[in-house]
N, C-alpha and C positions, 0 to 999 in steps of 0.2 A: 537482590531485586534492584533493577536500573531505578534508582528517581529523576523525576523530572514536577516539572510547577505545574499543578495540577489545576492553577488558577487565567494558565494561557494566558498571562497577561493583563489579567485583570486589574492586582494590584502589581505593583513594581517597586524595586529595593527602594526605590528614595520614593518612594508613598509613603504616610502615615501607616501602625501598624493596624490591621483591619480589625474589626470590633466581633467580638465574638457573635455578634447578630448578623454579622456580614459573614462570617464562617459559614453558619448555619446557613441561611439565605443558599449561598453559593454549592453546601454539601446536599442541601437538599435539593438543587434543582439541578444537579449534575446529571448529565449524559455522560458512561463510560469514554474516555478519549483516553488510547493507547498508543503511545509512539514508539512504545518498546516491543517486539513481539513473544517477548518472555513475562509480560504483566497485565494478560487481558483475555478477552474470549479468543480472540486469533489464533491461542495459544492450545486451547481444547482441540482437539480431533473430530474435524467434521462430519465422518462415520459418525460417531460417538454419537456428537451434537443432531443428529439426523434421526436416529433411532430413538431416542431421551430428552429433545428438550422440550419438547410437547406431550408426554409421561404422562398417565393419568395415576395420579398416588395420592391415595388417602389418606386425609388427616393425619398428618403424623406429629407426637407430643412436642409438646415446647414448654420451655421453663417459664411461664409463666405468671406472674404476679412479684416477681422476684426483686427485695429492693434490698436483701444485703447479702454478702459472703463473706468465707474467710477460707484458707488457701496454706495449707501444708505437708509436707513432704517427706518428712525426717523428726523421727522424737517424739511420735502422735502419742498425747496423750490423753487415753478416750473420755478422761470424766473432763478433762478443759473441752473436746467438743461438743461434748452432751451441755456442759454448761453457758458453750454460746448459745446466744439468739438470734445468730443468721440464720436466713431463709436457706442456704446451703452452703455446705460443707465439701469443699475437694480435697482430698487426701488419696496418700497411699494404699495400696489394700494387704499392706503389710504393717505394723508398728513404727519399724526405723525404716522403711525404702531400702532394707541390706536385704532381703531375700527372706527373713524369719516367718516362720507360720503364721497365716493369713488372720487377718479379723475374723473371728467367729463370727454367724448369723447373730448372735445373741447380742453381740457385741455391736455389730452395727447399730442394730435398732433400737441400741439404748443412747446410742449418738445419736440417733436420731429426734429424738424426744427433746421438746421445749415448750415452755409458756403459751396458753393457747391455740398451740399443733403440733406439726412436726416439723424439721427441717430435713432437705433432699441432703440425700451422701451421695455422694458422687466421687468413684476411684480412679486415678490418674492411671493411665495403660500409655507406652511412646508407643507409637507403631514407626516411628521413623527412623528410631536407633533401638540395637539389642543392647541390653545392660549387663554387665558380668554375674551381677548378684544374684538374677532372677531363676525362679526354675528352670528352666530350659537351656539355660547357659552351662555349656562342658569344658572343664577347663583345658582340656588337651587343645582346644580349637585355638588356643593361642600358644608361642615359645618368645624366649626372653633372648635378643637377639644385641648385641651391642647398647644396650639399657633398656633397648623399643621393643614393644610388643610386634612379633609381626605373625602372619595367619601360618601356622599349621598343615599340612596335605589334609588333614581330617577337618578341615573349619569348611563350611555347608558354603555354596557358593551369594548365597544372601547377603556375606557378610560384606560388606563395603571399603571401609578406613574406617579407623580411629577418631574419636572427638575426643581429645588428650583433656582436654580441660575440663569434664565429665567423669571419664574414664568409661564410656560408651563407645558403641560402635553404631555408626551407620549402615542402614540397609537399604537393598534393593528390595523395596517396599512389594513391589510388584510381583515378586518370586512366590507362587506357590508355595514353597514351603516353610516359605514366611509368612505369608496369610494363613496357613493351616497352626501354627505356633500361636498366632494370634487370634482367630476366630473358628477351627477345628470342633470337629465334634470330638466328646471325648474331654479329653484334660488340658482343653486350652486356655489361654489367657485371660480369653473372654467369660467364659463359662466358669472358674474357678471364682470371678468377681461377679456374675450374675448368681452362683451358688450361696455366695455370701451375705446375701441379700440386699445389694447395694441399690441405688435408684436407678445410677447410670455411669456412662464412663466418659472421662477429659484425657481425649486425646491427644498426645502428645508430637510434636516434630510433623504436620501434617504440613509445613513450611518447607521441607523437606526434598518437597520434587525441584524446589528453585534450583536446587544444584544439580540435581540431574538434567532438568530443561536448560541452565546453561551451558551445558557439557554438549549439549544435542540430538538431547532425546526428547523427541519432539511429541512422545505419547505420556510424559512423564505428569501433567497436570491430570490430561483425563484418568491416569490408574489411579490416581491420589482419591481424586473423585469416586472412580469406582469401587476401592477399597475402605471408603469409611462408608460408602450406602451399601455396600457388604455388610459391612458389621452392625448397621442399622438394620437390617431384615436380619442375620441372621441372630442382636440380641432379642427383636422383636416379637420371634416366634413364641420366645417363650416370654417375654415379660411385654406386652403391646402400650406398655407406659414407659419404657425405657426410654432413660432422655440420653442423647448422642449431645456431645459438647468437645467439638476442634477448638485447640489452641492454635491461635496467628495461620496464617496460611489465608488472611482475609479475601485475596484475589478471588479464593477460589466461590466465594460466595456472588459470582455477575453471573451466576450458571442456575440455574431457575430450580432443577432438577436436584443437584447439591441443598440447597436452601430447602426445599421441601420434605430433607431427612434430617437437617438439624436441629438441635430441641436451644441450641442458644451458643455462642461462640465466648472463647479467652480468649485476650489479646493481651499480649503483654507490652511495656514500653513506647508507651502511646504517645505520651508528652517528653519519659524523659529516657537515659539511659547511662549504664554507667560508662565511666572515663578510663581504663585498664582491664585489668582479669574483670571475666565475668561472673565469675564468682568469689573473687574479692571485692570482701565488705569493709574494707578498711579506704577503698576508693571514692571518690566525690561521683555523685549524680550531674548530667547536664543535661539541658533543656535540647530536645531533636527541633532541628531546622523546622520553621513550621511549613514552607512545602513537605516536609517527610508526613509531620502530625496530620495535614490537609489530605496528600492520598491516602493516609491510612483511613480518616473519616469518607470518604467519597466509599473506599469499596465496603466499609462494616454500614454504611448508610443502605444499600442494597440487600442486608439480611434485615434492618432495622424494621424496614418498609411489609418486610412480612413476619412480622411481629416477634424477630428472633433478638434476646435480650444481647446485650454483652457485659460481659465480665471484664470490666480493666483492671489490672494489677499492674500496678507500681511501686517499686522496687526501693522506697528513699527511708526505710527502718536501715538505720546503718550505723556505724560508730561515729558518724561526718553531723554535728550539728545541723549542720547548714541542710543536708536532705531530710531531715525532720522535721526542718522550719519550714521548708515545701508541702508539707501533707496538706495542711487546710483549703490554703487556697486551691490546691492542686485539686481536692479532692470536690471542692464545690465546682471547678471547671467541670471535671469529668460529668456530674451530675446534671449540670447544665446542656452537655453534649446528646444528655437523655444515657449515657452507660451507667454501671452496678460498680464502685470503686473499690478497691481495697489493695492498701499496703502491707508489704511483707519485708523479709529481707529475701537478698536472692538466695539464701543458700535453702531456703524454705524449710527449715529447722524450727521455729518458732509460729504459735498462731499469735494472731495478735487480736484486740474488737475490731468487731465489724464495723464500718462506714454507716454509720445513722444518716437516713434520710433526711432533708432539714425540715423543722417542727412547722407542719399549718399555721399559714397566719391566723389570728384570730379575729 
């Protein structure tokens, strides 16, 4: 994604730094201004935009009342999230994220259970990378080439490149036969984690089209769009409380139509981010330029506005002192910003407590 000062000049380097009331101020009374046309409506398909952004779509759930989570991926172990008291629970809908047999229904819904109610499960599904581990993944589709993975005559034309640092692959989200993998009738993605009895799913890599739209695929935002309000109607048929929850891909929330199918947005790396591998925890956290922190608040202020919660995760549980010493402060920012915080490590192997609300004055 291009950055630029999303503040036009409002404040400037040798200004004092602005006061989080002056953030605010400024994020709420923002009108989108796009000088990139890879970071804005420009960027949707006017067909598109012609037929859908005047939609008439009912009510659709939102996460709502929600003031805590917690956030893992690997290692789930179900009596530690039965025994938190987050409002919701994103997890794999697997045990370890390797591919192992699914959460039982039974199993869910005893993660589900806490003090005074329930708390939402919510299964992480990428739709923007295939994972090797997962059902659907063949191993023929790949051959060991000079140490590299590279594709196969047999690998589905979906498959994209390598994200090495993962061990995933990018997809051509857009491919038919990669939406039917994903939201198919039958034994798809979808419906194996709506069989399970989950609340809803945290879409993953929906950030995803940035690199096809910088390449010059200029339909690359609107499929993105039309591919998660796909999987919004097609979980809705059968669960009509299913909550839909994109990680990052904020831009795409100035689209009116988009906003109207999500139940609440992740974001990840809002304030900070790490300094090397992105999955090495042995690296120091640093504070993103706050033009970067400012456009990222301007476009999640636009789902905000219609009542859609967000989820910030930040990433400072690490072996580095120094990003631990960050959580407090960090975390009363974030709540100040009006987001849902919580810290994890990145390799998302551990839960950790949820971010308590801070206690009513008396």
């Amino acid at each position: 994604m291009s950055r630029f000062n999303p503040l036009g000049g409002l404040f400037s380097r040798s200004s004092p730094a602005p006061s989080l009331a002056d953030r605010l101020a400024f994020v709420q009374a923002r009108r989108p201004r796009y000088r990139s046309p890879n970071t804005g409506p420009a960027w949707i398909d006017p067909a598109w935009r012609a037929r859908h952004v005047l939609e008439s779509v009912d009510p659709q759930p939102k996460l709502a009342g929600v003031t805590t989570w917690i956030y893992q991926l690997q290692k789930i172990d179900p009596a530690l999230i039965a025994a938190s008291e987050a409002d919701v629970a994103v997890i794999d809908f697997t045990p370890d994220g390797d591919g192992t047999p699914q959460f039982a229904r039974a199993e869910v819904d005893a993660m589900r259970r806490k003090l005074g109610g329930r708390k939402k499960i919510i299964s992480y599904m990428s739709i923007g990378e295939a994972e090797e581990w997962r059902f659907y993944w063949k191993r023929d589709w790949m051959v060991e080439r000079g140490g590299k993975k590279r594709k196969s005559r047999s690998c589905p034309a979906w498959v994209y490149d390598e994200n090495a640092a993962w061990s995933s692959f990018r997809v051509r989200y857009w491919d038919p036969e990669w939406q039917k993998i994903i939201l198919g009738e039958g034994d798809s993605y979808l419906n194996r984690i709506i069989a399970a009895g989950f609340d809803g799913v945290y879409l993953d890599i929906v950030n995803g089209y940035q690199e096809f739209a910088d390449k010059g695929r200029k339909t690359a935002a609107t499929e993105m769009i039309q591919f998660v309000i796909a999987i919004a109607k097609a979980a809705r048929k059968q669960n009509p409380d299913f909550l839909i929850v994109p990680q990052n891909g904020e831009q795409l929330l100035t689209e009116p139509t988009y906003r109207a199918y999500i139940s609440a947005i992740g974001k990840e790396d809002i304030l900070y981010n790490n300094v090397g591998q992105a999955n090495d925890e042995h690296t120091f956290v640093t504070r993103n330029p706050s033009n970067e922190s400012w456009e990222v608040e301007g476009f999640l202020q636009h789902g905000k506005r219609d009542g859609i919660p967000v989820l910030a995760v930040e990433y400072l549980h690490s072996v580095k002192p120094e990003n631990l010493a960050a959580i407090p402060a960090t975390a009363d920012e974030l709540r100040r910003l009006g987001y849902v915080p919580y810290f994890g490590n990145r390799l998302l192997n551990k839960v950790y407590d949820p971010v308590l609300p801070p206690a009513p004055v008396a």
